[in-house]
N, C-alpha and C positions, 0 to 999 in steps of 0.2 A: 129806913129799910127799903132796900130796892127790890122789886121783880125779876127774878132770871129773863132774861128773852132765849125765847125756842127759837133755833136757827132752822133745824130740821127735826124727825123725829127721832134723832139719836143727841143731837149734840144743843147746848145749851149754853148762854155768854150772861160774863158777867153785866151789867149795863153801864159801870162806871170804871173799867178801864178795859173791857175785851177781852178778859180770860175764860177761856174756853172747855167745860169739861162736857165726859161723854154719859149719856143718861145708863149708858149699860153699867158702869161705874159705881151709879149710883152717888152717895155724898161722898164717897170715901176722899173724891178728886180735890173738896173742897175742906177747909178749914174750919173748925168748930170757936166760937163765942164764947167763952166762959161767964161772961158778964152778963151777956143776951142771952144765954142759951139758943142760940140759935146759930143754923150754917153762916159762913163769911168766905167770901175770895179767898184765896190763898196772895193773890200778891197785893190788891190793895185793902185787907182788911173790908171791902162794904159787907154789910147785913145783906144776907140774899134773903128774900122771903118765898119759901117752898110753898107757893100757892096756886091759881093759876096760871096757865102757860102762857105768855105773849110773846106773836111771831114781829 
């Protein structure tokens, strides 16, 4: 499970192919895990882990 990285204080990348959503969004931008329960990229499937932020 990877870390989002904070680009700015709005926007947020995936760290294993660069997809990009916007924090005002919230999760909606990204994909849900059924397996994991937990958020995923939308295009390459990684685990994002909602934890802290790394710029």
């Amino acid at each position: 499970m990877a870390r989002k990285i904070k680009i700015d204080n709005n926007t947020y990348e995936c760290p294993a192919c660069g997809y990009r959503w916007s924090k005002t969004m919230g999760m909606t931008d990204l994909s849900f895990d059924e397996d994991e329960h937990c958020p995923c990229c939308p295009d390459c499937g990684e685990l994002i882990e909602d934890g802290d932020d790394y710029e």
